[in-house]
LUMVO-159225 format. One record per residue (C-alpha): residue in three letters; x, y, z. Coordinates in steps of 0.05 Angstrom, whole numbers. Example, Ala and Ser with C-alpha at 12.3 -4.5 7.8 and 13.67 -1.06 7.14 Angstrom:
residues 2
<torlum><residu>ALA</residu><east>246</east><north>-90</north><up>156</up></torlum>
<torlum><residu>SER</residu><east>273</east><north>-21</north><up>143</up></torlum>
//
This chain:
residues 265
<torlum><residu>UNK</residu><east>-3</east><north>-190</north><up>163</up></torlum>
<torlum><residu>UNK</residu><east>16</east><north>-119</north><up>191</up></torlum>
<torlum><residu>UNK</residu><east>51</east><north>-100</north><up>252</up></torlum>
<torlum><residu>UNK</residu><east>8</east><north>-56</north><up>283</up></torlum>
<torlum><residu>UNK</residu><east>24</east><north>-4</north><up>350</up></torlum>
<torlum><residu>UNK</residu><east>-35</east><north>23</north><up>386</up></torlum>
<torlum><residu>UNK</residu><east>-20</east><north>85</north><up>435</up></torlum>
<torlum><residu>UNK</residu><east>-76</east><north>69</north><up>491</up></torlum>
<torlum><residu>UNK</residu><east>-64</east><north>87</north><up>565</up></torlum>
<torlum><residu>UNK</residu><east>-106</east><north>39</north><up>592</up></torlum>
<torlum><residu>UNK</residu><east>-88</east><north>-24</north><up>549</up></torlum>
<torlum><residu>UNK</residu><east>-133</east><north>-66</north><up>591</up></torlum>
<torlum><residu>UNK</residu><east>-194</east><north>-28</north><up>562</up></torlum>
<torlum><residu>UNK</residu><east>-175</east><north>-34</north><up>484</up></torlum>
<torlum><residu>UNK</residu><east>-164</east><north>-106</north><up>494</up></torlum>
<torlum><residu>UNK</residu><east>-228</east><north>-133</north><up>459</up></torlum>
<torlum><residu>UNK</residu><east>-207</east><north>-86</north><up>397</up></torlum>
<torlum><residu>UNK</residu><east>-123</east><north>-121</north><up>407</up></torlum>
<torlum><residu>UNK</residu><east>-159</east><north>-181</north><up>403</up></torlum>
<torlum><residu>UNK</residu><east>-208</east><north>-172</north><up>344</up></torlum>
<torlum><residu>UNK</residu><east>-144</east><north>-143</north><up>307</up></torlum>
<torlum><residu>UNK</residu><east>-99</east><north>-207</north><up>317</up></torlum>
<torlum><residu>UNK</residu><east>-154</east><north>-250</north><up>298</up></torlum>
<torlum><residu>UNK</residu><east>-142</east><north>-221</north><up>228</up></torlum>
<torlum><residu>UNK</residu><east>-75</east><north>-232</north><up>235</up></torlum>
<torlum><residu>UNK</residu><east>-40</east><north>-168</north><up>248</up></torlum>
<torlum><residu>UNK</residu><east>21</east><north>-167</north><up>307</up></torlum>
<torlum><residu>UNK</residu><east>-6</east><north>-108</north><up>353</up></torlum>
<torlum><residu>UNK</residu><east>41</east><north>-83</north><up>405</up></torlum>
<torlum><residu>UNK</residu><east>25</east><north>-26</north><up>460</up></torlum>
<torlum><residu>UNK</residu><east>55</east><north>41</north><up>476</up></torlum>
<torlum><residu>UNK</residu><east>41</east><north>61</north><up>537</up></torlum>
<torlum><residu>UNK</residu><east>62</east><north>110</north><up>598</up></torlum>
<torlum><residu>UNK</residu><east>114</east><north>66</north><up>623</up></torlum>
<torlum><residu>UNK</residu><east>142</east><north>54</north><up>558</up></torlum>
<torlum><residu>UNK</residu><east>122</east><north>-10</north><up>538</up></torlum>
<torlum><residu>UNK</residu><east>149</east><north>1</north><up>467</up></torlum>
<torlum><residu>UNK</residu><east>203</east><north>55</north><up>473</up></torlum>
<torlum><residu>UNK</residu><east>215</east><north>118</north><up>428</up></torlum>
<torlum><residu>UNK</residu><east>292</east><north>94</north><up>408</up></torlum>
<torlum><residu>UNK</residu><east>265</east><north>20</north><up>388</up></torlum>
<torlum><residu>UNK</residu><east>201</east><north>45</north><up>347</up></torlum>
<torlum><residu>UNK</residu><east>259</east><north>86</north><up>311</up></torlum>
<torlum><residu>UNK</residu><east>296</east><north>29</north><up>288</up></torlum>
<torlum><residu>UNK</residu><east>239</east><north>-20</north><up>282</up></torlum>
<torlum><residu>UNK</residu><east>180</east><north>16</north><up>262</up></torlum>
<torlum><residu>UNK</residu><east>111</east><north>-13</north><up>262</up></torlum>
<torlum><residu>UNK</residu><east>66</east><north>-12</north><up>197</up></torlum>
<torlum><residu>UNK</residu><east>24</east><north>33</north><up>222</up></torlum>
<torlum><residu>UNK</residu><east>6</east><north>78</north><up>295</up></torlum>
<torlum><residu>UNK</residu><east>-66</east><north>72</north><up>313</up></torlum>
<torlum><residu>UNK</residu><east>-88</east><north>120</north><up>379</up></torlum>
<torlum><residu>UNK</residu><east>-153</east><north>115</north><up>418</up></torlum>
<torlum><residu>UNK</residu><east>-172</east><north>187</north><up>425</up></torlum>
<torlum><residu>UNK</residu><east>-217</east><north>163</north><up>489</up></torlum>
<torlum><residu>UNK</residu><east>-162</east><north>174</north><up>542</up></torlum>
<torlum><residu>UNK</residu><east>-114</east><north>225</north><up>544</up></torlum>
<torlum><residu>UNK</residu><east>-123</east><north>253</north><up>471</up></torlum>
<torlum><residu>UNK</residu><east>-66</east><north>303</north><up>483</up></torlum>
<torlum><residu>UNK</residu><east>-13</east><north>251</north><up>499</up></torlum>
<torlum><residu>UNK</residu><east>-34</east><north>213</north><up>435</up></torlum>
<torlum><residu>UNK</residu><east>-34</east><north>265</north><up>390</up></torlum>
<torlum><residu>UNK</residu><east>32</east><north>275</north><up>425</up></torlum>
<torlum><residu>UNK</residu><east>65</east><north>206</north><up>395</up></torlum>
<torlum><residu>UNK</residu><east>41</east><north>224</north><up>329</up></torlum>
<torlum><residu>UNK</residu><east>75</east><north>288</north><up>328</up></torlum>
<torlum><residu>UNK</residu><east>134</east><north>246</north><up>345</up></torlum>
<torlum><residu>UNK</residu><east>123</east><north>187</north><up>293</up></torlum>
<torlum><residu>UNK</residu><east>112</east><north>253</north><up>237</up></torlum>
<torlum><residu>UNK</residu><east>168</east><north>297</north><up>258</up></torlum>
<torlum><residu>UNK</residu><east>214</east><north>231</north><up>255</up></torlum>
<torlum><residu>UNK</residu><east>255</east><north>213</north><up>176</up></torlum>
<torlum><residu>UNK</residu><east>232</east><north>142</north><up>195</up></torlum>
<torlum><residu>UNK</residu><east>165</east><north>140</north><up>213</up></torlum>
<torlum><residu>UNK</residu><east>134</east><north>207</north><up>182</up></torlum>
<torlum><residu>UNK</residu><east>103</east><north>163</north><up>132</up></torlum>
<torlum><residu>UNK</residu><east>70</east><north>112</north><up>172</up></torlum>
<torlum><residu>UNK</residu><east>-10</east><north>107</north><up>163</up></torlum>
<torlum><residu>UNK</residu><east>-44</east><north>146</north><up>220</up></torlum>
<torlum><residu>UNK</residu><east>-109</east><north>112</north><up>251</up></torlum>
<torlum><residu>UNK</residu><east>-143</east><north>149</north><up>309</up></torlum>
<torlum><residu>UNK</residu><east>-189</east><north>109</north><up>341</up></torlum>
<torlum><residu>UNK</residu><east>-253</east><north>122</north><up>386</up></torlum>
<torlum><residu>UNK</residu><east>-261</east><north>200</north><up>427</up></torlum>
<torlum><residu>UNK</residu><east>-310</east><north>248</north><up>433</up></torlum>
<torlum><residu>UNK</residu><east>-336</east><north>285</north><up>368</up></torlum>
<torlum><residu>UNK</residu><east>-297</east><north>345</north><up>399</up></torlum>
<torlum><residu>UNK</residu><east>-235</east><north>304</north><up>404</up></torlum>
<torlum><residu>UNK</residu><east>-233</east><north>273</north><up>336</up></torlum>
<torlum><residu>UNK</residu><east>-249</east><north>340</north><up>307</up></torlum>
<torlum><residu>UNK</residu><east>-190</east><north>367</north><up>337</up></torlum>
<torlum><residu>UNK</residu><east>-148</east><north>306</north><up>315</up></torlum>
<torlum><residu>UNK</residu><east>-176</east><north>319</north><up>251</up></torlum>
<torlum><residu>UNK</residu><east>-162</east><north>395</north><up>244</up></torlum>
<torlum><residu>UNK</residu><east>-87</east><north>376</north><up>273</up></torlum>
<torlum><residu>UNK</residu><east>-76</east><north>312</north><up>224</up></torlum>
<torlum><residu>UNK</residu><east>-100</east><north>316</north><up>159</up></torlum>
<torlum><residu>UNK</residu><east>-100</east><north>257</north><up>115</up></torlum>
<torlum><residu>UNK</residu><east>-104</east><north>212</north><up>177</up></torlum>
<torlum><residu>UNK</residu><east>-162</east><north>157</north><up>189</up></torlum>
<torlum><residu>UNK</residu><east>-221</east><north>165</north><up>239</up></torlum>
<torlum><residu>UNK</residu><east>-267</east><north>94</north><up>265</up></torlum>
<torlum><residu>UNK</residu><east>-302</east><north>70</north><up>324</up></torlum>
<torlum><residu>UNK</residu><east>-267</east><north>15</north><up>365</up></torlum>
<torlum><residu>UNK</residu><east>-320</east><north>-28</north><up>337</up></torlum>
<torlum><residu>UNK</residu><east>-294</east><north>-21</north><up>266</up></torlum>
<torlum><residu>UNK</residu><east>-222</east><north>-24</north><up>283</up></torlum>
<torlum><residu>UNK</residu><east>-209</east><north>-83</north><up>234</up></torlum>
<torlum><residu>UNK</residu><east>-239</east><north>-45</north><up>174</up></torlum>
<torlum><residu>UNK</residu><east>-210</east><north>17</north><up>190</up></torlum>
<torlum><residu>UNK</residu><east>-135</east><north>-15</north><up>191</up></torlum>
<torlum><residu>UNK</residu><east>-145</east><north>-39</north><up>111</up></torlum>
<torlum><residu>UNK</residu><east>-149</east><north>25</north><up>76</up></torlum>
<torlum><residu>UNK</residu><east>-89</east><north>58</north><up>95</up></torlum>
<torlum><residu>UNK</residu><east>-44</east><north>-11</north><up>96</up></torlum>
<torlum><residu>UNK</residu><east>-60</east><north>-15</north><up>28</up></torlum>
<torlum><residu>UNK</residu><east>-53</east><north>49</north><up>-8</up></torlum>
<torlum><residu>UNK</residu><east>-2</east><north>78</north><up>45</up></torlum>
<torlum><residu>UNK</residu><east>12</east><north>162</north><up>40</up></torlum>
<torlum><residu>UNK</residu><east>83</east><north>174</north><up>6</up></torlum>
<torlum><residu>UNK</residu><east>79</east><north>238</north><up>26</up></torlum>
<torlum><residu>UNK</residu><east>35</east><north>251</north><up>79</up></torlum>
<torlum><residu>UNK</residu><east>12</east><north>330</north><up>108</up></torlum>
<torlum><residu>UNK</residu><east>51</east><north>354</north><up>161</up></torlum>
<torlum><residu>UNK</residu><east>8</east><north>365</north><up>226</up></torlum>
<torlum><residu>UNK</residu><east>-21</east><north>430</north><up>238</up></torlum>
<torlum><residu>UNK</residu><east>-7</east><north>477</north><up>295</up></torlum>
<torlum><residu>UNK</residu><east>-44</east><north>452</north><up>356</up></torlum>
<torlum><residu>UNK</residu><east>-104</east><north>484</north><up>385</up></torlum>
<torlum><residu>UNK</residu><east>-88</east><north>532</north><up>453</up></torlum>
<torlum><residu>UNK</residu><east>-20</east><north>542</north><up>474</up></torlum>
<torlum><residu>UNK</residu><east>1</east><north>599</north><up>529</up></torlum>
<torlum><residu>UNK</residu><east>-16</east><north>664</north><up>517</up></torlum>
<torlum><residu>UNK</residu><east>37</east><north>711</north><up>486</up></torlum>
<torlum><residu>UNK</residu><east>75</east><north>645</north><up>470</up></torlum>
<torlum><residu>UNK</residu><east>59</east><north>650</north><up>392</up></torlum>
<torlum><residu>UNK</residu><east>7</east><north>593</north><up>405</up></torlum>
<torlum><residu>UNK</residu><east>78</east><north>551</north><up>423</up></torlum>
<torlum><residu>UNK</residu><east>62</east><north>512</north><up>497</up></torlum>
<torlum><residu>UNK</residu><east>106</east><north>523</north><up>553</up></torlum>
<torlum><residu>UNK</residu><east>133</east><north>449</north><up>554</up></torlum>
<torlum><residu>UNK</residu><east>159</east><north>460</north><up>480</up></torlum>
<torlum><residu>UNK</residu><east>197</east><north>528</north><up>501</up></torlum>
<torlum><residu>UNK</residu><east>231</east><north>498</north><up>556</up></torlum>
<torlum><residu>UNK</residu><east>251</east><north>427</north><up>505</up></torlum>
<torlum><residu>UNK</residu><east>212</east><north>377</north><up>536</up></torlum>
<torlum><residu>UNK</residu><east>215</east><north>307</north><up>482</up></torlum>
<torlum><residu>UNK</residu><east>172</east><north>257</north><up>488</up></torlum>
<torlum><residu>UNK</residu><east>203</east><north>198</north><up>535</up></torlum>
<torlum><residu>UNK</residu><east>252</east><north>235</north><up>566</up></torlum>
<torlum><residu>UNK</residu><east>249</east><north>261</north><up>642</up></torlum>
<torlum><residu>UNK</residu><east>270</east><north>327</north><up>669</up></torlum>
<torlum><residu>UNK</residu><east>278</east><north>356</north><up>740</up></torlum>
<torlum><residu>UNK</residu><east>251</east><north>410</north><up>781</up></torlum>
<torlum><residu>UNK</residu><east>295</east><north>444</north><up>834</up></torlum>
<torlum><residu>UNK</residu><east>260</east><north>483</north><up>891</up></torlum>
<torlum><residu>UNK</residu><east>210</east><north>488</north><up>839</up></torlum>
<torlum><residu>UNK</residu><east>142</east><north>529</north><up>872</up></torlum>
<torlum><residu>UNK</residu><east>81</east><north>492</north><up>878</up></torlum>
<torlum><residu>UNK</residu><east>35</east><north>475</north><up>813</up></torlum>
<torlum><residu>UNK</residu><east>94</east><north>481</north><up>763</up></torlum>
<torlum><residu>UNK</residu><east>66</east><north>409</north><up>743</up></torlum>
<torlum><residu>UNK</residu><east>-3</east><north>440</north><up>729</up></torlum>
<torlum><residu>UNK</residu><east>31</east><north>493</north><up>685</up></torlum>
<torlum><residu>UNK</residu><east>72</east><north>442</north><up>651</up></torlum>
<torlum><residu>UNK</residu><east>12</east><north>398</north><up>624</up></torlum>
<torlum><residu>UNK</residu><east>0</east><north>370</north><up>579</up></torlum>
<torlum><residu>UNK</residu><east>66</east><north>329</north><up>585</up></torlum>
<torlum><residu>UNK</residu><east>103</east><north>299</north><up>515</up></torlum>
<torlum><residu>UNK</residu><east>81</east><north>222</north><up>511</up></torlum>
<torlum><residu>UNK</residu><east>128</east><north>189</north><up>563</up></torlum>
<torlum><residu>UNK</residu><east>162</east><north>251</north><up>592</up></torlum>
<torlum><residu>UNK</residu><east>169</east><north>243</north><up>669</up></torlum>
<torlum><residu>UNK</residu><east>182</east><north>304</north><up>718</up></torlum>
<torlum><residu>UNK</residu><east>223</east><north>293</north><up>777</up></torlum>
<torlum><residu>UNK</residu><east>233</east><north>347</north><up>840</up></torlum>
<torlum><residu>UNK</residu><east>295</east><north>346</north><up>868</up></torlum>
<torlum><residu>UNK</residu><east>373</east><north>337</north><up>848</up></torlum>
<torlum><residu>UNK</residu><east>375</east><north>266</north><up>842</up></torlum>
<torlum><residu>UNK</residu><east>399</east><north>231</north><up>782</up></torlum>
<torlum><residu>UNK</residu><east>411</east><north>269</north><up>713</up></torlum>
<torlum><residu>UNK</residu><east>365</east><north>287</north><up>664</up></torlum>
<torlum><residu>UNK</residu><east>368</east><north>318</north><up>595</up></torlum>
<torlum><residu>UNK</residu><east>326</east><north>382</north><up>626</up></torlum>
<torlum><residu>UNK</residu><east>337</east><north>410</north><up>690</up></torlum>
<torlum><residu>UNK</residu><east>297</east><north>471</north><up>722</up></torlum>
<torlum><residu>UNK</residu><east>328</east><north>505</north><up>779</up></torlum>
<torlum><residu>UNK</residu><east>280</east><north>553</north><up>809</up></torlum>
<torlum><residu>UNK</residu><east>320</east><north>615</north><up>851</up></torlum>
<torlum><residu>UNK</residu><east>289</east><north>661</north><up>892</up></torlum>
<torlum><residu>UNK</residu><east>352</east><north>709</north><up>907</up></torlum>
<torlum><residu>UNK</residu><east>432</east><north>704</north><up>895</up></torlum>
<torlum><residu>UNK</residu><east>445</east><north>668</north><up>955</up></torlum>
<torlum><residu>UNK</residu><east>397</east><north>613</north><up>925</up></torlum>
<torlum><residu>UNK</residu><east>427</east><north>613</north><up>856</up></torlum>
<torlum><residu>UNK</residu><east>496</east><north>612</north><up>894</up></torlum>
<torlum><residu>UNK</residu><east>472</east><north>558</north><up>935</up></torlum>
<torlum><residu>UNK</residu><east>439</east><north>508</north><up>892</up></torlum>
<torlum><residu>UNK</residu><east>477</east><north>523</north><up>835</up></torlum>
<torlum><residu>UNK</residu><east>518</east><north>460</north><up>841</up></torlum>
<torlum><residu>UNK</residu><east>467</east><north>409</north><up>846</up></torlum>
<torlum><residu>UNK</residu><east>437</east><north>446</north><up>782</up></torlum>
<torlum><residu>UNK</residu><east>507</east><north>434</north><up>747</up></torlum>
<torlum><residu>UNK</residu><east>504</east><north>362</north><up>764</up></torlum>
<torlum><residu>UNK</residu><east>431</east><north>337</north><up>751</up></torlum>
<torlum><residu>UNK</residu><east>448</east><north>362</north><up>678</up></torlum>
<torlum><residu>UNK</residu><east>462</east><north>307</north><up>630</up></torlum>
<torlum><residu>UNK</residu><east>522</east><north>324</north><up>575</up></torlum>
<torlum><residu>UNK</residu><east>490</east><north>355</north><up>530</up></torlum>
<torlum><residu>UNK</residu><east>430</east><north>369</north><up>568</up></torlum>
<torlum><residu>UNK</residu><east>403</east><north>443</north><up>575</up></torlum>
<torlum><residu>UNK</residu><east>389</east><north>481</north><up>639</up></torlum>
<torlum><residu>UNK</residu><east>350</east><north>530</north><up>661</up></torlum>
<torlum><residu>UNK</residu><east>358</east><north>583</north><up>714</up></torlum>
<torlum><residu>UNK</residu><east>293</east><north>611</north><up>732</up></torlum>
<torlum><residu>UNK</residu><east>284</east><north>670</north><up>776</up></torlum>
<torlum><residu>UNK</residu><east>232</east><north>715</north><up>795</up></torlum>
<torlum><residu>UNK</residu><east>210</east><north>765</north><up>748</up></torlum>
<torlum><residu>UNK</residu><east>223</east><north>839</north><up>769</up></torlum>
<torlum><residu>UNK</residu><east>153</east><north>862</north><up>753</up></torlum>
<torlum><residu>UNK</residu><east>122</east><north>811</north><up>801</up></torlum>
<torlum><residu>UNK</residu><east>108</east><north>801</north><up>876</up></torlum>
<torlum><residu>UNK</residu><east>168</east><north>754</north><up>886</up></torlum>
<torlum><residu>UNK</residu><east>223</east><north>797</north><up>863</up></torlum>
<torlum><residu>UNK</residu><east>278</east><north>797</north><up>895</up></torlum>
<torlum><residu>UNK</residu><east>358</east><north>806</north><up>876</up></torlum>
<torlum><residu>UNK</residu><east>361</east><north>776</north><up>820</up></torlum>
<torlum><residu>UNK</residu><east>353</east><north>807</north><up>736</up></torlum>
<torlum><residu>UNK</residu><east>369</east><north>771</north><up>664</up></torlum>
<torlum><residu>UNK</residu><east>442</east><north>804</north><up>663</up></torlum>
<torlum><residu>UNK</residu><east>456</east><north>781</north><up>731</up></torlum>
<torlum><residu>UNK</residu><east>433</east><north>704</north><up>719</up></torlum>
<torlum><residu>UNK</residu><east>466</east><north>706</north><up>647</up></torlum>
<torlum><residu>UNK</residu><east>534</east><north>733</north><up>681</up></torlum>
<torlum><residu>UNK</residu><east>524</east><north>684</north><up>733</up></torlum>
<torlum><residu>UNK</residu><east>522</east><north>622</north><up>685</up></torlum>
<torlum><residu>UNK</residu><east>571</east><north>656</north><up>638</up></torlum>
<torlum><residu>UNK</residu><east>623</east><north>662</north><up>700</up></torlum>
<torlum><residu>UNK</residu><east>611</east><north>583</north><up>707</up></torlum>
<torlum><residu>UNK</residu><east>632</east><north>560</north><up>639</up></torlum>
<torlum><residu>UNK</residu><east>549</east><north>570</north><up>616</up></torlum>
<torlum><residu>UNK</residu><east>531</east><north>593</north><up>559</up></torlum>
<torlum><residu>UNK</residu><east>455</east><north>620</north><up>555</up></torlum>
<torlum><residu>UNK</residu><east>422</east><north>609</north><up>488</up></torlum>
<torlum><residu>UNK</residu><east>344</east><north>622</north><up>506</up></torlum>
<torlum><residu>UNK</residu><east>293</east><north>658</north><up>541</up></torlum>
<torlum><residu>UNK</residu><east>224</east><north>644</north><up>564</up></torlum>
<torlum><residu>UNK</residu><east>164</east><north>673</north><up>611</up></torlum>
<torlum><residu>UNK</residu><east>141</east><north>615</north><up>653</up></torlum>
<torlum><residu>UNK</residu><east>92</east><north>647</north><up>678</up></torlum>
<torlum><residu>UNK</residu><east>68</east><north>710</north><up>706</up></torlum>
<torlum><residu>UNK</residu><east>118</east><north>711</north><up>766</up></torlum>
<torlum><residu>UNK</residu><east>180</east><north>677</north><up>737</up></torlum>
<torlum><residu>UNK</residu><east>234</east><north>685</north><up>679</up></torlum>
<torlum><residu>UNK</residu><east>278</east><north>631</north><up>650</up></torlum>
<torlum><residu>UNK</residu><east>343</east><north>626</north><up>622</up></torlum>
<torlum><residu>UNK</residu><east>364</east><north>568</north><up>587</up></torlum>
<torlum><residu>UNK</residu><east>447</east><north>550</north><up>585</up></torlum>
<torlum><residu>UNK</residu><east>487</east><north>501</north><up>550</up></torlum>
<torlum><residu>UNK</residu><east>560</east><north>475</north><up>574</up></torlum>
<torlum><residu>UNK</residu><east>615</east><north>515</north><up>538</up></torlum>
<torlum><residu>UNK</residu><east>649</east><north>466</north><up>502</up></torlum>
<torlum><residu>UNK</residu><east>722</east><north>456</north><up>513</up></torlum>
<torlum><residu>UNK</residu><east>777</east><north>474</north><up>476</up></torlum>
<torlum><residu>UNK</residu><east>822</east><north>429</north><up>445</up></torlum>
//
């Protein structure tokens, strides 16, 4: 019949609905947390359609859909949220118009409609609900270029920075510390000699390509120190770093994002 994927982060708890839906003959696979069906191989193989159960971690779900929408391959897939909250599915509804809504318990029925008569050109989502204040409604892990599945790093990064971060993209990871590479790296600075020091390790946890961000604290706040915007933009600049961004963390630190110059031929 259809091959199905079904964004659940407990797969053990959906598996009387798997089951119902294979008994009618559909192939269902799982996305899950530790990537059980990665972003890159839905790309090239995508399913028939994306259900997600709204009953754990909404935010993550809605999350993968973004992804599946924003993506040439996928934007036209059928959308089937499953399960939630009325609160939750209203807010699924208000983000994803033209989607379908069912109880786990009519899962089977729920799949038909939209397999048959599939959207050719299905409504973009909708800005979400929330976001950080005096961030145009945009949420701090956005600014900074966090994608679904991909990690980033924290350097010296203060204490709750995960907190602030969350809700994560689907499958994004954060690691503290300068080990490995990642496609974002944070390097949190409390002075010059910091940035000086730690500068290096920064440099190197960045993947080609990747962007990174010197963040410093902000001269308004309690934890200013040394350190301005034209001082860390010289800095990088000095260092063959070219800055491109800026964002407010939060209410104590500042962020500058930099790309590698690229070399001359």
């Amino acid at each position: 019949m259809a091959r199905l994927l079904l964004v659940h982060w407990r797969p053990a708890e959906a598996a009387a609905g798997v089951r119902m839906l294979r008994a009618a003959g559909h192939s269902v696979r799982i996305f899950d947390r530790k990537g059980g069906a990665g972003l890159g191989e839905l790309r090239r193989r995508p399913p028939e359609a994306l259900l997600i159960d709204l009953s754990r971690l909404p935010s993550h779900g809605r999350e993968v859909a973004e992804w599946f929408r924003a993506t040439r391959a996928t934007r036209t897939l059928p959308l089937v949220f499953l399960g939630g909250t009325e609160e939750k599915v209203e807010r699924a509804r208000r983000q994803f118009p033209g989607a379908e809504f069912a109880d786990w318990r009519r899962v089977r029925g729920a799949v038909r409609p939209p397999l048959r008569r599939p959207r050719r050109d299905p409504p973009p989502p909708r800005p979400r609900d929330g976001g950080m204040p005096g961030y145009s409604g945009t949420r701090l892990p956005r600014k900074i270029g966090l994608r679904p599945g991909e990690p980033a790093i924290l350097i010296d990064a203060p204490a709750g920075i995960e907190e602030k971060l969350a809700p994560l993209p689907a499958g994004t990871t954060l690691r503290r510390g300068a080990r490995g590479r990642a496609p974002v790296v944070l390097l949190f600075v409390r002075n010059r000699a910091a940035l000086e020091r730690r500068f290096a390790a920064a440099e190197r946890a960045t993947a080609p390509g990747g962007r990174l961000w010197l963040v410093w604290p902000k001269k308004a706040g309690a934890l200013a120190a040394d350190l301005s915007q034209p001082a860390v933009r010289a800095f990088g600049l000095e260092r063959a770093w070219v800055d491109y961004k800026v964002c407010a963390v939060d209410v104590d630190w500042s962020g500058l994002a930099f790309a590698r110059r690229p070399r001359r031929s």
